[in-house]
Steps between C-alpha positions, in 0.01 A plus 500: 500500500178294549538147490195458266575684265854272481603385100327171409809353345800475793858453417651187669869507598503121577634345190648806327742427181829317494804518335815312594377421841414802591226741445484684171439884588537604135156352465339543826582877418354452186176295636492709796492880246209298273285402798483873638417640133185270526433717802533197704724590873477211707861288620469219735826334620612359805789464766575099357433607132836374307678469792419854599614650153122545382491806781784654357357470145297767658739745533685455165167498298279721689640729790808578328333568120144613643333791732380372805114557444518318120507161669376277777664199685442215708695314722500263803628413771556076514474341867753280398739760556403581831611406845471816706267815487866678451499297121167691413664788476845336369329345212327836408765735515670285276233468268481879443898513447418255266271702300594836532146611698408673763162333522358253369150500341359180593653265772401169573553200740625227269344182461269456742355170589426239758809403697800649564510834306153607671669403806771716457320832351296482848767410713714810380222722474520614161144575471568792720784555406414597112268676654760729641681489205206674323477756723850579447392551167785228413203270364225621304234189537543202669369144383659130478526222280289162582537125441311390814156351514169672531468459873809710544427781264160572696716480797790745412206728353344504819770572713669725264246781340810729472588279168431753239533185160584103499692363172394124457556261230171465215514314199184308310686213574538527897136658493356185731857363639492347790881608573504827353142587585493805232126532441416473877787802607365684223129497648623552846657834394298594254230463812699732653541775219889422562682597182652212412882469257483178308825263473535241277236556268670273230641257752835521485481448120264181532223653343697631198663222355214203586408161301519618133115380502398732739660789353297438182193521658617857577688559155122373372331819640763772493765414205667801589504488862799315718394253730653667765250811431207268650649467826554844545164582332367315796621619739471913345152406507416470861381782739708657747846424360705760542806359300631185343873420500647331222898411583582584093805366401548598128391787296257249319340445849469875534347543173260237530339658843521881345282329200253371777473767715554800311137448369370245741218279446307326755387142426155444340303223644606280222849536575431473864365155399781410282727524778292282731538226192877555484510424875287243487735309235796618700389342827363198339759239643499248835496667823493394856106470541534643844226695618701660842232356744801503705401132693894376439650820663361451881615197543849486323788461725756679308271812474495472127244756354432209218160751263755790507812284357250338244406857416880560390534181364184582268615832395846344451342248231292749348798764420841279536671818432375712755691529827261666794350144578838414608541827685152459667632147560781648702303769707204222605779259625698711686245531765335145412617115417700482138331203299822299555424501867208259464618176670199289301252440809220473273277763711433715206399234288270332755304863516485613152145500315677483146663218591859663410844305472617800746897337591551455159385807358748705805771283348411699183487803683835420662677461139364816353597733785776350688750432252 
């Protein structure tokens, strides 16, 4: 098994059908048989997937209907559910009673990111830990999922050259975010010649079902294309991606990425420049001109980190409907001030070149992700 040699299109066990509350298996089974005929192999789930149910999918779809070698999965272990080094192993057992394996193919550390869930991976020594795992033969490769910042990823790299792949989240949309940082992790590990598993590639759905205008401008050049092709166009057509998960939810979903990727096309330049139009248009709205010179944050008594919360604010206006600003919002102010904190001193104000309304602008902050 060679992790570059890994199926472009990855099955995603995240938002897997429904029916009557809970999840349909008579199509999963029937998503699940369609995928492999492609020749496609790759499952990623995960310990919180559906309340722990997307693991077991596993076993009723693949383990139990399958041979062993005619699929891979992927699975991680979240921090959240740690407290001891004794819960390492806990969590994992469980996992593979979960699925029905006796390995699994590619483990990963979920969710890594500044705060607390690095904390806790380090503190517990999972690092090492995997590592022993994989010499048990009980994991095959060893990798973890990101939402931190730059500065961390170099970090964990450095101190961690055991990590054999890094899933992050890519998307032409988060290409220069300043939360979600995709286009920077991407040139970090593709730096690195780190093979790299792409989440998110149609943002949660975002970049599917967008202003009726912008979809036209794609409709213009490909009639028969979905708009949701694009996005994972994009990202298919970037070196050193191993795979790119897609949390398919429907047979039409299924279909849709089989069309793309059974025959896969890389963008031509025009397209490439289509897509920086469509972005353009997308992102064309008032934003917090902050520029993260940073002069408000030294001197604020509440330890409010004011660029990064504009940052989420920003990517909160641009895509009302996406939810990891809030969930960065959470992980910076757990170890910093929460905008509600600021006591209106004035400090920031007094400091800041672009001459920013900065309390009233943390009120705003305060109502979109406090409530």
């Amino acid at each position: 098994m060679n992790i570059k040699t890994m199926p472009k299109l990855g099955f995603g066990m995240m938002r897997l059908p429904m029916k009557n509350g809970e999840i349909d298996m008579e199509q999963v089974n029937k998503m699940v048989d369609c995928y492999m005929e492609h020749g496609y192999n790759y499952f990623d789930t995960a310990y919180v997937y559906h309340g722990g149910e997307s693991e077991k999918v596993v076993k009723k779809a693949l383990t139990e209907r399958y041979p062993r070698e005619a699929f891979t999965v992927a699975t991680k272990l979240p921090a959240w559910a740690l407290s001891t080094k004794e819960d390492r192993d806990r969590v994992f057992n469980e996992q593979l009673a979960r699925t029905g394996l006796s390995y699994i193919d590619y483990y990963l550390l979920h969710s890594l990111e500044d705060g607390n869930n690095y904390r806790v991976y380090e503190e517990l020594d999972c690092f090492r830990w995997g590592m022993e795992k994989k010499a048990a033969g009980l994991i095959k490769h060893l990798g973890f999922s990101f939402h931190g910042t730059p500065e961390l990823l170099k970090k964990v790299l450095d101190d961690h050259p055991e990590i054999e792949f890094v899933q992050i989240q890519v998307n032409y949309a988060d290409w220069d975010n300043k939360v979600v940082h995709s286009g920077e992790l991407y040139e970090i590990l593709l730096e690195r010649n780190i093979p790299m598993i792409i989440m998110e590639p149609v943002k949660g759905g975002t970049l599917a079902n967008m202003a009726p205008a912008l979809m036209d401008m794609f409709k213009a050049a490909r009639p028969d294309a979905s708009v949701a092709s694009w996005a994972m166009r994009f990202v298919g057509s970037l070196p050193g991606i191993a795979t790119i998960l897609s949390g398919m939810s429907d047979e039409s979903q299924l279909a849709d990425n089989l069309k793309t990727f059974d025959n896969f096309e890389p963008l031509s330049d025009e397209e490439q420049a289509l897509i920086k139009e469509v972005v353009k248009k997308m992102l064309d709205i008032p934003l917090i001109p902050c520029t993260s010179c940073r002069y408000c944050v030294d001197g604020c008594p509440m330890g409010i980190q004011i660029p990064d919360i504009f940052n989420a604010v920003n990517t909160k206006r641009k895509f009302p409907g996406d939810n990891r600003p809030g969930f960065y919002y959470n992980s910076l102010t757990g170890y910093s001030g929460k905008a509600s904190d600021c006591v209106g001193c004035g400090q920031c104000e007094g400091v800041c070149p672009q001459h920013l309304e900065i309390t009233e602008l943390l009120k705003e902050a305060a109502a979109v992700f406090e409530r």
